[in-house]
C-alpha positions in Angstrom: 0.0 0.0 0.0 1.4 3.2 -1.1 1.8 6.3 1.0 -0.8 8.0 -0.8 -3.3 5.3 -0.4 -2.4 5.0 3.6 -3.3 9.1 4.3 -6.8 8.4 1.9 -7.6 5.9 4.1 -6.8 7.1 7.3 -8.4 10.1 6.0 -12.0 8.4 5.3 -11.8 6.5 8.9 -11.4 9.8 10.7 -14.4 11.2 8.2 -16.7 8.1 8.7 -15.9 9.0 13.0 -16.5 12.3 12.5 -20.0 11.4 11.0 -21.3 8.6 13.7 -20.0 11.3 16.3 -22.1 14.0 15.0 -24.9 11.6 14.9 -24.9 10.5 18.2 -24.5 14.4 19.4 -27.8 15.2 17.2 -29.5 12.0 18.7 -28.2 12.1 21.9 -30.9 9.9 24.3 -33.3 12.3 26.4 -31.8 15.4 24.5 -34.7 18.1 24.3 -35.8 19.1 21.5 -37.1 22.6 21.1 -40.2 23.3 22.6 -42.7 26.7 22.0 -43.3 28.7 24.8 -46.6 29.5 25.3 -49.2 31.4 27.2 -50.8 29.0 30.0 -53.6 27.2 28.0 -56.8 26.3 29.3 -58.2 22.8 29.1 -61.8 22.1 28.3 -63.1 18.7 29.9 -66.3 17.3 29.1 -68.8 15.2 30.9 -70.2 11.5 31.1 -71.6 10.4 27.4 -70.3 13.3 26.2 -67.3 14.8 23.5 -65.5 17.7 22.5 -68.8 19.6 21.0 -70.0 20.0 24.4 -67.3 22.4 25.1 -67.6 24.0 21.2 -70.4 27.0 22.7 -67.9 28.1 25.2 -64.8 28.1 23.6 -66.4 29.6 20.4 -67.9 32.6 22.8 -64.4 33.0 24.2 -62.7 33.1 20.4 -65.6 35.2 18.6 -65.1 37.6 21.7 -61.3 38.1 21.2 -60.2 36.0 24.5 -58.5 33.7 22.2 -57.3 32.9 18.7 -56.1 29.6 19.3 -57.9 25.9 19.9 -56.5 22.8 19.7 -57.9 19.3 20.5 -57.2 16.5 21.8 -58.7 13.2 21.4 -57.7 11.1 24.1 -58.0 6.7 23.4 -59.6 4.1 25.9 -55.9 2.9 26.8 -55.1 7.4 27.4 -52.8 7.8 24.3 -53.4 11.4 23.0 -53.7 12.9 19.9 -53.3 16.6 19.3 -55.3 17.9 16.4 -53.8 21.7 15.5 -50.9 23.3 16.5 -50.6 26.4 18.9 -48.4 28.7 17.3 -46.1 31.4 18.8 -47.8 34.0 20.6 -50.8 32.3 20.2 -53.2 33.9 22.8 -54.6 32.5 25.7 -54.6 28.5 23.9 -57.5 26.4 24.5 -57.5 22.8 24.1 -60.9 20.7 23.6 -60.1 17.5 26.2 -62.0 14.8 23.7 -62.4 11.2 25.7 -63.2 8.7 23.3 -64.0 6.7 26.4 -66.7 9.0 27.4 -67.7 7.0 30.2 -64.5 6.6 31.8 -66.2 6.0 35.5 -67.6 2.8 33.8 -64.4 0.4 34.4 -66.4 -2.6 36.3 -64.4 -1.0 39.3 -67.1 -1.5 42.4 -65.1 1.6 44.4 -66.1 5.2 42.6 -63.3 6.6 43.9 -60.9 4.1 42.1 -62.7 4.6 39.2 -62.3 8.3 39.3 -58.3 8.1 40.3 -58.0 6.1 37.1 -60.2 8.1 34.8 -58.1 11.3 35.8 -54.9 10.1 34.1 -56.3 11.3 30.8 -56.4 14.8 32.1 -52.5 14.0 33.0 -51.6 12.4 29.8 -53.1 15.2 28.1 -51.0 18.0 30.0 -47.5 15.6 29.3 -48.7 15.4 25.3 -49.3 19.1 25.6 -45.7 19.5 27.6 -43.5 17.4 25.3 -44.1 20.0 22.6 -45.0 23.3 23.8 -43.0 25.2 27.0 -45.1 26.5 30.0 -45.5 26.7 33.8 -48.7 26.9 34.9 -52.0 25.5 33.3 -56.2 26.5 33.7 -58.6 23.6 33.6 -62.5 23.9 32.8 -65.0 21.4 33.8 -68.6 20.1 33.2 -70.4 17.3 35.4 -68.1 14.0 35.3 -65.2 16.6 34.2 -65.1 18.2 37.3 -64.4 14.7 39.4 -61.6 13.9 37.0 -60.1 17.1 37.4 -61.0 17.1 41.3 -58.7 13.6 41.1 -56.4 15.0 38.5 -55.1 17.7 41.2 -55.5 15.3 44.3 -52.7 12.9 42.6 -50.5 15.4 41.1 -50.8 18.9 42.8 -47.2 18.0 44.5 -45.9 16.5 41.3 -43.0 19.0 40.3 -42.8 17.1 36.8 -46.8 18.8 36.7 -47.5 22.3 35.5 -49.1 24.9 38.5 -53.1 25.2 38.1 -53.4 29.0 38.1 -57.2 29.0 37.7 -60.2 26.3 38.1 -63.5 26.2 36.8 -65.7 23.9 37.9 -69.5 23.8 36.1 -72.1 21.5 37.6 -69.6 19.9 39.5 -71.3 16.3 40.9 -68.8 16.5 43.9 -70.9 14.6 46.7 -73.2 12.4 44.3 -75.9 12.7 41.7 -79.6 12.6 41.5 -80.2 8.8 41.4 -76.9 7.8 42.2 -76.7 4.5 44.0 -75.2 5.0 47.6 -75.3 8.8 47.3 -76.9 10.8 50.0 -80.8 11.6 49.0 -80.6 14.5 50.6 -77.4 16.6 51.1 -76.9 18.8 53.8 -74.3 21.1 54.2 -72.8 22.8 57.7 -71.6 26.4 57.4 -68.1 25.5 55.8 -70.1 23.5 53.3 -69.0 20.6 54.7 -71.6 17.3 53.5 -73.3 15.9 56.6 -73.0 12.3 54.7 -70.3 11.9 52.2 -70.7 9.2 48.8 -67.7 7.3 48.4 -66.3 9.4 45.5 -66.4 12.5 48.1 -65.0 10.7 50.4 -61.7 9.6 48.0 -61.6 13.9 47.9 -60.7 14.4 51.3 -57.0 14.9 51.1 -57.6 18.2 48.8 -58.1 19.9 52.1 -54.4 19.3 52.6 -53.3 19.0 48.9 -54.7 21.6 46.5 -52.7 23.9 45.2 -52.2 27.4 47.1 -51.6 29.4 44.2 -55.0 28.6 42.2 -58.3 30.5 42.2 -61.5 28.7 42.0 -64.7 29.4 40.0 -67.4 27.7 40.8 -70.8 27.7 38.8 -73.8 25.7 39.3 -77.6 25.5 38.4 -80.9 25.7 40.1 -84.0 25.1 37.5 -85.9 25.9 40.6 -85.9 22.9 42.9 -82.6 22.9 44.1 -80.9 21.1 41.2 -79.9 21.4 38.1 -82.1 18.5 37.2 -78.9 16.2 37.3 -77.1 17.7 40.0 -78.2 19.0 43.7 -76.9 22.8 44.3 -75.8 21.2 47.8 -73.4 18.6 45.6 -71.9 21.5 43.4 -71.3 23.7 46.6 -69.5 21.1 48.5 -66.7 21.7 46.9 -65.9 24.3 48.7 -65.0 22.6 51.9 -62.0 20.5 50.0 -60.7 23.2 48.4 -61.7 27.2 49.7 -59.4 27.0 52.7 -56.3 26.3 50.3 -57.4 28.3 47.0 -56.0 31.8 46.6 -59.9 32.9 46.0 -62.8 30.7 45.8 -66.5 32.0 44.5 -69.5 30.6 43.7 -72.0 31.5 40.9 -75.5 30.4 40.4 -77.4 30.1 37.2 -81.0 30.0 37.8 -84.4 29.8 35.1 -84.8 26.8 32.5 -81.6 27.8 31.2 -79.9 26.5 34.1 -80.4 23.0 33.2 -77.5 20.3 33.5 -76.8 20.1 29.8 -77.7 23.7 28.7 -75.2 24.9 31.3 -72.7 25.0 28.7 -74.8 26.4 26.2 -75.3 29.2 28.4 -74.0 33.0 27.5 -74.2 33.8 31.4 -71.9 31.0 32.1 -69.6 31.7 29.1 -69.5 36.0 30.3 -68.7 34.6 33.9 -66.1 31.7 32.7 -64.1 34.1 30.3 -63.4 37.2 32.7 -62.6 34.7 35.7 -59.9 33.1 32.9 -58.7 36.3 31.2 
């Protein structure tokens, strides 16, 4: 081998190293990629037997009014693998994101204990805030509830409101919020009564797997919480009394806590979120 042909080669094995090095550098394992920052977005949850459209009235008010200019979705699978459906782009303002659970009734797992049922049902709100955080950069996050929603996002905070891996919550709204039960729910109370600090004199067993908000919920996060009253003390789905005891898991921790009251035929379970009075009161809590 001549001289010549020793330096060409030489010359190609430090090229070809060169190469795999670079590779490795651009593929390095766990190396983050670049991430958007955005403003904190605001998750819409839906409620049992429901979907995304549910949450369409509200979101549409809050874009139509100039609150946003950006929504996403994200359909979420039976096993909680997300799928994000539109892309929030830089500066994008105040980003909503339409929470879509094709297993819309998550509480339905054959589980006997509600409150197991519930804990488990709540990972999709956490799978949908790690989908949202492997692509976009922010630190704090506002989630928006109807009926079943609420208790997801009431478990959702319960198992991750010390998690540093989490973003903060910086604002909760909760809308016909089932806390203590249901009308017609087996083993809820009939008839709920509530002491001054809105504490339930008798607790269902998905309440009951709440109790350790009063020590857990985040310090930081204000709290809206908006219920109906057709004019028998319900919304025809949900007792005022079960909306309102929410209050004692979270008011003495929140950094405000309110409650709002929709009243009339309007103020029915489903047209809750059909309702401009809820959507005026929903966007100036949020923005």
């Amino acid at each position: 081998m001549t001289k010549k042909h020793k330096v060409f080669r030489i010359s190609a094995i430090i090229a070809a190293l060169l190469l795999i090095l670079g590779f490795y550098v651009i593929n390095k394992p766990g190396q983050q990629q670049h991430k958007t920052a955005i403003a904190t977005p605001t998750l819409f949850v839906h409620g049992w037997g429901s979907s995304y459209r549910a949450e369409e009235s509200m979101t549409n008010y809050a874009k139509q009014h100039n609150f946003t200019n950006s929504i996403i979705r994200a359909d979420v699978s039976p096993a909680g693998k997300v799928t994000l459906w539109g892309t929030i782009k830089n500066g994008a303002k105040n980003p909503i994101i339409e929470v879509n659970l094709l297993n819309n009734k998550s509480l339905s797992t054959g589980e006997t204990n509600q409150a197991v049922a519930l804990k488990k049902s709540s990972n999709y709100i956490k799978n949908v805030i790690t989908a949202l955080q492997a692509k976009y950069q922010f630190k704090q996050v506002n989630l928006v509830g109807h009926s079943m929603g609420n208790l997801q996002i009431a478990y959702y905070l319960l198992n991750n409101a010390d998690n540093p891996h989490m973003p903060r919550l910086n604002k909760q709204v909760s809308i016909a919020g089932h806390y203590n039960g249901f009308l017609g729910q087996q083993n809820a109370p009939r008839k709920i009564v509530l002491e001054p600090n809105a504490k339930p004199t008798q607790m269902d067993t998905g309440y009951r797997g709440l109790l350790g908000l009063r020590k857990k919920f985040p310090t930081n996060a204000a709290v809206l919480n908006i219920y109906g009253d057709t004019g028998k003390g319900n919304d025809g789905s949900v007792a005022v009394n079960s909306a309102r005891s929410y209050r004692y898991l979270v008011e003495k921790r929140a950094r405000s806590y309110q409650e709002k009251e929709i009243t009339g035929p309007q103020a029915q379970h489903s047209k809750l979120h059909e309702n401009t009075k809820v959507d005026r009161l929903l966007v100036n809590f949020l923005w």
